[in-house]
C-alpha positions, 0 to 999 in steps of 0.5 A: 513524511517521505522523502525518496532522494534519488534512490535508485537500486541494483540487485547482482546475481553472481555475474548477472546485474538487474537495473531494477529502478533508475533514481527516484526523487519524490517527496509524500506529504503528512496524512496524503496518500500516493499509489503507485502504478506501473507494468509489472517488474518496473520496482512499484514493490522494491520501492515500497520495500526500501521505504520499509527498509526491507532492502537497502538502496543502491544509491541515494536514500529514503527518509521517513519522518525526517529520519534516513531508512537504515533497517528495518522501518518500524515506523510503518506497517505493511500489509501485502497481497498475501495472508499473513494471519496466522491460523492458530490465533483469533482475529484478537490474538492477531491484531494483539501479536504486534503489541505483544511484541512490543511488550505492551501491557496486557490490559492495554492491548485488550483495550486496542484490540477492541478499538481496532475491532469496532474500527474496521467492523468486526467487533463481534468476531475478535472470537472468530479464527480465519478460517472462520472468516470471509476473504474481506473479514481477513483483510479487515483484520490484517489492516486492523493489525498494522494500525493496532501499533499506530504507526504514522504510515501504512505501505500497502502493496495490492492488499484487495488484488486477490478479491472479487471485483465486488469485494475489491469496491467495498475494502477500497470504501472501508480504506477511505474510511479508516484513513479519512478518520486515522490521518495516516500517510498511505504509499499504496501498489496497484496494477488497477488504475480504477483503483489508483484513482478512486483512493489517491491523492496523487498516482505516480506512473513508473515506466517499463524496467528499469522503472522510473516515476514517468509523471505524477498526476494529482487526483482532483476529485472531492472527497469523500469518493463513493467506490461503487458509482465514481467511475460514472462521472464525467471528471472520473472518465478525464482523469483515467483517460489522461494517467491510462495515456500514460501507462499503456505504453509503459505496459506495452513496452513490457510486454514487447521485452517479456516476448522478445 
């Protein structure tokens, strides 16, 4: 589904040149999901933002669905840490902005809405605005609205950052579930491992800036995965230990460059 072909970018200011990331090469399959994971400012997000086609890269290209990324890549959605609900509209009129945009019909979209409501487990508060709604509420809606327009891959960066630890288990277990039963291709960002590798296929660990992909680890734990109790198994605890081997020093390392 995602093909990152040595793709490497440079931002300039004026005279000042940022080596962002180091070129990138990998390869995300069909329905798989992969999270990515690294110290902060080592280009977790700037990749995430060329695959969207927020940002261009400065060599080499990104290939979605056998097509290069030049532009905006509306064959994704894209759900970051922040809210992006608007106020004014309900939970409904939310979830139906990006339809409306795309000029569908309006019995069609009151069809999806309710679909996308049932789905996350909000059927009875498509009425409800956010203010109305909990912090999980919000996020549920927010992830409703980018599969309201169905598109084969979701980009996610640190959606569950700004929740309670509590909270944080339960979305990642509704997450699973959506895309156990949608099939979508999901390129996740995270600073938490327990996170990474509760949800992931693969975890690619990037190093200290300029970023580059250090190791990508396949998560061989069954499915389905129970958030709240596996981090108590024994194969867990092997798993997090080998990818934490990976990324202490790259956080290390960016730490010591930040103090420096």
């Amino acid at each position: 589904m995602i093909e990152i072909k040595g793709a490497a970018k440079t931002f300039r200011t004026g005279a000042r040149v940022t080596a962002a990331l180091e070129p990138i090469d990998l390869a995300i399959a069909d329905g798989e999901f992969v999270s990515f994971i690294g110290p902060s400012g080592c280009g977790k997000s700037t990749l995430l933002n060329m695959i969207a086609g927020i940002i261009a890269p400065s060599s080499g290209a990104i290939v979605h669905d056998g097509r290069t990324v030049a532009g905006a890549n509306t064959a994704t959605g894209y759900m970051t840490q922040q809210d992006s609900l608007l106020p004014w509209r309900t939970a409904a009129a939310n979830i139906a902005l990006p339809l409306a945009l795309r000029r569908t019909p309006p019995a069609a979209i009151d069809a999806r809405v309710a679909q996308m409501l049932a789905l996350v487990g909000l059927a009875n508060f498509g009425g409800h605005f956010p203010a109305e709604l909990s912090g999980g509420m919000k996020k549920r809606v927010a992830l409703a609205q980018i599969l309201a327009y169905d598109p084969p891959t979701l980009l996610m960066d640190e959606p569950f950052g700004a929740l309670d630890a509590q909270l944080k288990l339960i979305m990642q277990g509704e997450l699973m579930r959506i895309w156990e039963n949608a099939g979508k291709t999901i390129v996740f960002v995270t600073h938490d491992l327990a996170e990474a590798i509760t949800l992931s296929d693969r975890v690619a660990v990037f190093s200290s800036r300029p970023g580059r992909i250090k190791a990508v680890e396949t998560i061989d734990l069954p499915r389905p995965r129970d958030p709240l109790r596996i981090q108590f198994e024994p194969a867990y605890r092997a798993v997090h230990q080998r990818l934490w081997d990976l990324l202490a020093p790259e956080i290390e390392a960016s730490r010591a460059e930040a103090f420096a």
